[in-house]
TILO-367214 format. One record per residue (C-alpha): x, y, z. Coordinates in nm, 3 decimals. Layout:
! TILO-367214
px_py_pz
X_Y_Z;
...
***
This chain:
! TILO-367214
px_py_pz
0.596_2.818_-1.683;
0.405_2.586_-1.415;
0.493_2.703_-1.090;
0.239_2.412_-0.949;
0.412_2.106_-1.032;
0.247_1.961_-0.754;
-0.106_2.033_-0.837;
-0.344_1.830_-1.036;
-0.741_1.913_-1.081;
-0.791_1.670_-0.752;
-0.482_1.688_-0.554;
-0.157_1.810_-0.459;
0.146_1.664_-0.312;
0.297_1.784_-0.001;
0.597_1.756_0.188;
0.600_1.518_0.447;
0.566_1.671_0.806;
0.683_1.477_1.079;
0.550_1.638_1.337;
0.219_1.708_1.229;
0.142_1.390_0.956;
0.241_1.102_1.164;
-0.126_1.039_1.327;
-0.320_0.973_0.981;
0.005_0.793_0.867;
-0.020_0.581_1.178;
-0.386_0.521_1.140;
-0.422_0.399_0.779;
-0.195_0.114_0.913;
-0.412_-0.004_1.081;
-0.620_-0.099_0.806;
-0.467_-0.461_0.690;
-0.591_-0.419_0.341;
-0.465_-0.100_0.280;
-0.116_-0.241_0.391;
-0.148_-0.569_0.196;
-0.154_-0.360_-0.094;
0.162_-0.134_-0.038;
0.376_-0.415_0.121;
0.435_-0.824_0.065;
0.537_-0.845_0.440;
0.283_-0.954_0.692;
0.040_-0.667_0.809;
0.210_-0.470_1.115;
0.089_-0.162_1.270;
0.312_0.150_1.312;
0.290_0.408_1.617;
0.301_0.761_1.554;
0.658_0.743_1.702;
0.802_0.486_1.475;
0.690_0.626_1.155;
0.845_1.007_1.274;
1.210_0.779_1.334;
1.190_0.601_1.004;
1.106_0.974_0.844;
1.349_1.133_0.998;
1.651_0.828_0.965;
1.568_0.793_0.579;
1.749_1.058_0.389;
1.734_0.911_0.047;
1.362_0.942_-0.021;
1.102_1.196_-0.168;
0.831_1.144_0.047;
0.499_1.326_0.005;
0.164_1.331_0.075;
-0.141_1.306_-0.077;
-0.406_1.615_-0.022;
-0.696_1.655_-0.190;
-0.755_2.005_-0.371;
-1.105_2.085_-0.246;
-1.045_2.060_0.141;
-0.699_1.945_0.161;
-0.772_1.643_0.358;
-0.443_1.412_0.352;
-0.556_1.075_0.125;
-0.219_0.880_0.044;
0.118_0.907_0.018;
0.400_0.892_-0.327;
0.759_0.842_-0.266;
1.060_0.793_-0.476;
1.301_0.595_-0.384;
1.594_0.364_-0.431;
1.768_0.634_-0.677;
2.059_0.553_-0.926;
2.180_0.859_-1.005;
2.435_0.728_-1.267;
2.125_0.544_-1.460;
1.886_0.806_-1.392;
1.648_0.601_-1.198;
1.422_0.559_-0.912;
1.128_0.345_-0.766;
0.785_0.505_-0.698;
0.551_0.397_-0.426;
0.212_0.517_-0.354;
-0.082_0.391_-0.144;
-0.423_0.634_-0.084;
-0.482_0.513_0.290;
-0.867_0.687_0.306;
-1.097_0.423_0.149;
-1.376_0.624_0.051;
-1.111_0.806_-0.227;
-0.973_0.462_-0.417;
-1.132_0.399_-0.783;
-1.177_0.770_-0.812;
-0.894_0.903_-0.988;
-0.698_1.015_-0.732;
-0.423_0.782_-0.710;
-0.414_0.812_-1.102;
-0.364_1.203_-1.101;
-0.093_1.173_-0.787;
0.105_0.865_-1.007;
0.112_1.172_-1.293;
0.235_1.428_-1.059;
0.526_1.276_-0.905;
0.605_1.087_-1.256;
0.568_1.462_-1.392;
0.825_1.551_-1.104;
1.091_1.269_-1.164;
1.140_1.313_-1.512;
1.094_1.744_-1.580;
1.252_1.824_-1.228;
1.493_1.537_-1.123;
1.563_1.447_-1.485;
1.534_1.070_-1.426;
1.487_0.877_-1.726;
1.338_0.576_-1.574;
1.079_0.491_-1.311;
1.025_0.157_-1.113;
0.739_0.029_-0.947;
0.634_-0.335_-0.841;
0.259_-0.449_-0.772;
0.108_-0.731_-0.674;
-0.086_-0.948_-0.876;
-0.433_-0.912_-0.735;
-0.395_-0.522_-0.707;
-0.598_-0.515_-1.030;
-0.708_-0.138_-0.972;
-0.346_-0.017_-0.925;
-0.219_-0.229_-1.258;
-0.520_-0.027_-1.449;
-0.401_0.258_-1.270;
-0.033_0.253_-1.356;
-0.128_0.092_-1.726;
-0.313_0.451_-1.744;
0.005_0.649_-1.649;
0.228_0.489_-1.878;
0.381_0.195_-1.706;
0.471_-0.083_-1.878;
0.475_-0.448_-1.780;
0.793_-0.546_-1.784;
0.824_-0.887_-1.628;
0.701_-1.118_-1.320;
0.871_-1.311_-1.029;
0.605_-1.593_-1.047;
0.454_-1.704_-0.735;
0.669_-1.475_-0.489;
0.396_-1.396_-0.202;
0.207_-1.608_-0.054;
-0.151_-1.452_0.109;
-0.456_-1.592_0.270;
-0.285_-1.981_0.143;
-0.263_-1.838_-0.255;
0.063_-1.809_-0.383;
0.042_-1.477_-0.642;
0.276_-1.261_-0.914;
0.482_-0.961_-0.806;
0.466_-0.776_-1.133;
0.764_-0.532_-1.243;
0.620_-0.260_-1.443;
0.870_0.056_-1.566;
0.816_0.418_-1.758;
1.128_0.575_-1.966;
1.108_0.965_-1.979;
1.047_0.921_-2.365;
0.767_0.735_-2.308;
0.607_0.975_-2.045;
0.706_1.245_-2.337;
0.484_1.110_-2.594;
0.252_1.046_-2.325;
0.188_1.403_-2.180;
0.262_1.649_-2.477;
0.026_1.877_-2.631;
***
């Protein structure tokens, strides 16, 4: 039996704190880029305050962080969200706000933990996500995982004067199955 089902070989996911995790939160905002790629509003920048009141007012999402393994610096965060408990399903969001850790796997090994969590702990049979069109690294990423394109809403964002794709992509639990056994 795996008693870490939150551990990878590169990270782990925590439970958000917030009291102590609101700072780091707070500051990868701050980085326009970062938030471009999570979110198809405009850029905005959160206090340390705000982000501790939207915490603690949602109650219907799985929110962790992001640490790595060897020093258990906090890199990103994975939620779950949006659950439909009668279809057994759920959208996943993640975003690794420290730079120096994106195209290195991590994102890739956290996408496999919490997928690894919906569908052996919370018995969901089907994961969400949406991504942007020019998020290139994250399609690769979620292509790696599993996910599987599942349709577009053409031209929905507009950024720097380009119109661009939000692409829908979706795992079933019998696909993660075949996926992750042996």
């Amino acid at each position: 039996m795996n008693n870490a089902i939150f551990d990878g070989k590169l990270v782990r996911l925590t439970i958000v704190d917030p009291e102590n995790d609101t700072e780091f939160l707070a500051k990868w905002t701050r980085d326009s880029e970062y938030d471009r790629l999570l979110n198809d509003d405009a850029a905005y920048m959160w206090t340390p305050k705000q982000i501790k009141e939207w915490i603690e007012k949602e109650k219907n999402l799985y929110y962790f962080i992001i640490r790595t393994l060897a020093d258990d610096k906090p890199i990103g965060l994975v939620d779950l969200s949006g659950f439909d408990w009668a279809s057994r399903q759920a959208w996943v969001g993640i975003g690794l706000g420290e730079r120096a850790f994106w195209g290195k796997g991590y994102g890739t090994e956290a996408m496999q933990i919490i997928l690894r969590y919906a569908f052996k702990e919370m018995n969901l049979n089907r994961v969400n996500l949406t991504v942007f069109e020019y998020n290139l690294r994250a399609q690769k990423s979620y292509l790696k995982c599993g996910f599987v394109e599942e349709g577009r809403a053409r031209q929905a964002m507009m950024r720097d004067g380009q119109r661009w794709d939000t692409v829908y992509m979706g795992i079933l639990k019998s696909e993660w199955e075949a996926k992750n056994t042996g």
